[in-house]
C-alpha positions, -999 to +999 in steps of 0.1 A: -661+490+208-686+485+230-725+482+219-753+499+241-794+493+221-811+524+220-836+513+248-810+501+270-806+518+305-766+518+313-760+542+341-732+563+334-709+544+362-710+516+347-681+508+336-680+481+304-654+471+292-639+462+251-668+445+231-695+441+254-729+446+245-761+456+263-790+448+240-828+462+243-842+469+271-815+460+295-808+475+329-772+480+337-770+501+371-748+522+388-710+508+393-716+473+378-683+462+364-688+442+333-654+426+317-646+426+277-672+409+250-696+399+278-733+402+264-764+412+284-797+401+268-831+418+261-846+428+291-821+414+315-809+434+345-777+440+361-776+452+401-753+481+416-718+471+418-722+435+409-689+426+388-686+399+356-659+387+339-648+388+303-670+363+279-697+360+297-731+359+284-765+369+302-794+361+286-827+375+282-848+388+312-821+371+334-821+391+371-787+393+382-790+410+414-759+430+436-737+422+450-735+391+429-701+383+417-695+364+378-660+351+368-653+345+334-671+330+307-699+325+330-732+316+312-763+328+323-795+318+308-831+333+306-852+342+333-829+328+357-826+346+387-797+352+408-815+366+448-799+389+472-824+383+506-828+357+524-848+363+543-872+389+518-903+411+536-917+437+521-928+452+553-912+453+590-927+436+622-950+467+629-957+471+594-937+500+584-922+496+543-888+487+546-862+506+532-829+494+514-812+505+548-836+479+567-818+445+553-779+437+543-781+418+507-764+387+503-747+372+471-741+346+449-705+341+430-704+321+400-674+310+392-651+309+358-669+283+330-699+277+353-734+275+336-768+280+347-798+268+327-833+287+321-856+297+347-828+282+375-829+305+407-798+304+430-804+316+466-781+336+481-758+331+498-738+307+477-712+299+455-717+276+423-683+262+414-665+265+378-671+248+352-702+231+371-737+231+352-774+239+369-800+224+349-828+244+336-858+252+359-832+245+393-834+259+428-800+255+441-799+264+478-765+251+488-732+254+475-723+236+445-686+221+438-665+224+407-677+207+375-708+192+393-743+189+375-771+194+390-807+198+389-841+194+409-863+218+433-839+220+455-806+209+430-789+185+438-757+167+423-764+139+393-733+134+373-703+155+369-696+177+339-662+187+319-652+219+306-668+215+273-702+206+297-708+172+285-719+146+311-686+128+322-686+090+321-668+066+345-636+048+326-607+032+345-607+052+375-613+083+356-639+105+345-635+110+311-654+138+288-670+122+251-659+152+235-624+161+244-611+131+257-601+153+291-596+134+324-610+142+359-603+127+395-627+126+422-618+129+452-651+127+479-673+151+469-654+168+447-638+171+411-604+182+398-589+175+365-561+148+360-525+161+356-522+142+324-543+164+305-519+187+295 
């Protein structure tokens, strides 16, 4: 069953699927696609047509603005806010209002596992990697690989990150996580996970 609060606003093509819950105060527009047991927090809102996996969890007042794209078990914390313009005005050269027909809104896709801390802001366009972790209070500008953490105004990569997002440490050509014991490879600027894991 899915759970809309009272003061929520779901537009009716929505579409939500098994377990998901919209708490108070939420905005969930028109054609969002929201996977099963994914939460949306107080006060968070949810652009037209964006589309989130299953398990993932938006937290309060986050702004997830269209046509942003979530995979699964994306984490999204509070406040943090996910743009569509880059290049915003309120008003056009002459300085006529703009319209929604004046601009073409650009996205940011978050991929499977990924997490993104409080108050971060990603600027479309980009694409954050899965499993990678964005420290709270981030801008990240560019796109970010798989499993990579970052932070700073504007992000940028300190450490990598496992699945379980615990800083990775260097051992015998590997990255290993402290809590699971799982294995990574790097590889240049990137991060895979080391066949032996299974």
């Amino acid at each position: 069953m899915t759970y809309i609060a009272p003061s929520a606003d779901v537009a009716e093509q929505a579409i939500l699927g098994e377990g998901t819950k919209i708490w108070h105060l939420a905005q969930v527009r028109e054609d969002a696609v929201l996977g099963e047991n994914c939460i949306v927090g107080r006060g968070a809102y949810v652009g037209t047509g964006v589309k989130i996996g299953e398990n993932t969890k938006i937290q309060n007042y986050a702004l997830v603005y269209e046509p942003a794209v979530l995979g699964k078990g994306v984490f999204i914390g509070p406040a943090v806010v996910l743009t569509n313009d880059t290049y915003p005005r309120s008003v056009s050269p002459d300085g006529s209002l703009k319209s929604a027909h004046d601009w073409t809104p650009v996205g940011v896709t978050i991929e499977d596992g990924a997490s993104i801390g409080a108050r971060a802001v990603c600027v479309a366009p980009l694409t954050v990697g899965r499993w990678a972790t964005i420290a709270a209070g981030s801008v990240v500008t560019k796109d970010v690989p798989a499993f990579a953490l970052m932070a700073g105004v504007p992000a940028r990569r300190l450490g990598w990150v496992g699945k379980a997002g615990f800083p990775l440490k260097a051992d015998g050509g590997f990255w290993v996580c402290p809590e699971t014991g799982a294995k990574y490879i790097e590889d240049g600027n990137f991060l895979k996970e080391a066949e032996d894991n299974a």
